[in-house]
C-alpha positions as CSV (number, residue, x, y, z in Angstrom):
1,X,10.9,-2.7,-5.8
2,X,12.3,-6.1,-5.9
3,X,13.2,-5.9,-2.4
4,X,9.8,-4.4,-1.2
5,X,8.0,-7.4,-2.8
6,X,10.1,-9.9,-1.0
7,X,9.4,-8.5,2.2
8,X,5.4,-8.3,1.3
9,X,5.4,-12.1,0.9
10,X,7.4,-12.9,4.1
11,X,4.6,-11.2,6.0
12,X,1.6,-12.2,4.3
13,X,1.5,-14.6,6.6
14,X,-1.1,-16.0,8.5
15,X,-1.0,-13.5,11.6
16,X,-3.7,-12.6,13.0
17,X,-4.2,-8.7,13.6
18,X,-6.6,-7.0,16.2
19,X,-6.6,-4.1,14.2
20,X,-5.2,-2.5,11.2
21,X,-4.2,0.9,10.7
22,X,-4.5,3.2,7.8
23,X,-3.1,2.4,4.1
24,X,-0.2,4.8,3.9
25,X,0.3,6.1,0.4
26,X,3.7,7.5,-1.0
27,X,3.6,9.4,-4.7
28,X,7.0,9.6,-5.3
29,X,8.5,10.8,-8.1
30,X,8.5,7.2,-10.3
31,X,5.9,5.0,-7.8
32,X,3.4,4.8,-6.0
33,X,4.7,3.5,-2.8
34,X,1.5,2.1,-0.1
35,X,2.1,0.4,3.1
36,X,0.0,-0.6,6.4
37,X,0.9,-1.6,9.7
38,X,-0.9,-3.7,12.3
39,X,-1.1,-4.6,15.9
40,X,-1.1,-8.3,16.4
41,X,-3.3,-10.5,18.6
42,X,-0.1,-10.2,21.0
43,X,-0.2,-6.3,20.9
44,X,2.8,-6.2,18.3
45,X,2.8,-3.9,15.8
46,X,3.7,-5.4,12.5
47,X,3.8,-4.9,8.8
48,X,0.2,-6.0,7.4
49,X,1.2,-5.2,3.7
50,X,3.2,-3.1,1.4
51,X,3.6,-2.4,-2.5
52,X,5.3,-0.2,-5.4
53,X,3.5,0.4,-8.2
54,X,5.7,2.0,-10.9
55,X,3.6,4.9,-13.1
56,X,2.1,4.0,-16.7
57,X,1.8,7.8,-17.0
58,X,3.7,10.7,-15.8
59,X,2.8,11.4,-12.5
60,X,1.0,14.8,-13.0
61,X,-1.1,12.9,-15.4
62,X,-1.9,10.0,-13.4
63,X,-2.7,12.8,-10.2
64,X,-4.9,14.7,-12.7
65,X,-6.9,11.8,-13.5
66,X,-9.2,10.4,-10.1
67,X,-10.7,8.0,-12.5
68,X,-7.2,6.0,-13.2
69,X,-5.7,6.9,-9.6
70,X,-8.7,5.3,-8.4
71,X,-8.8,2.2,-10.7
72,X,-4.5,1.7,-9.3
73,X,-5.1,2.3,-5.7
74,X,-8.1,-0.1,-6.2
75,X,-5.9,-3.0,-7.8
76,X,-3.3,-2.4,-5.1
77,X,-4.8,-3.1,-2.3
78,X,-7.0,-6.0,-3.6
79,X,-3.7,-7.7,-5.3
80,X,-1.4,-7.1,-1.9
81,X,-3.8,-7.8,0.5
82,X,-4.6,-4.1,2.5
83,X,-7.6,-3.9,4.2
84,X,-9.6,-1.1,4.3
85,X,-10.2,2.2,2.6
86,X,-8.9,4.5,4.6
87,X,-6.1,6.4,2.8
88,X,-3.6,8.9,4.2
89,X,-1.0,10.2,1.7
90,X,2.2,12.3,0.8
91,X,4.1,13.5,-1.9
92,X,7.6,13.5,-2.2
């Protein structure tokens, strides 16, 4: 997680993107992993934000709960910068 949070600040960065894709979200066994990519001004494609949140809950409690799945996502992508709602997801 250390590592994933490192990267995030190195590209928050003032790039500007055209357009963002979706917010990719990962429910793996101990985190919630998110990430979003983004094609530059330049027509790069480019990391535009990414996170791991670590559960507070088991995950079949946190999964059985939209209310406090919702309120996490939520915080997520306000705190690491994702924009957008638009959610795709897998479980692993």
């Amino acid at each position: 997680m250390i590592a994933l949070n490192s990267i995030t600040r190195r590209t928050q960065t003032a790039v500007p993107f055209a357009e963002v894709g979706r917010i990719g979200v990962d429910f793996s066994i101990e985190n919630i992993n998110l990430v979003q990519l983004g094609r530059t001004v330049n027509g790069k494609i480019a990391l535009k934000s990414c996170c791991s949140v670590g559960y507070k809950k088991t995950r079949e409690e946190l999964l059985s709960s939209p209310k406090i799945l919702r309120k996490i996502l939520s915080q997520a992508i306000k705190e690491y910068c994702f924009k957008g709602k638009n959610i795709f997801y897998s479980m692993t």
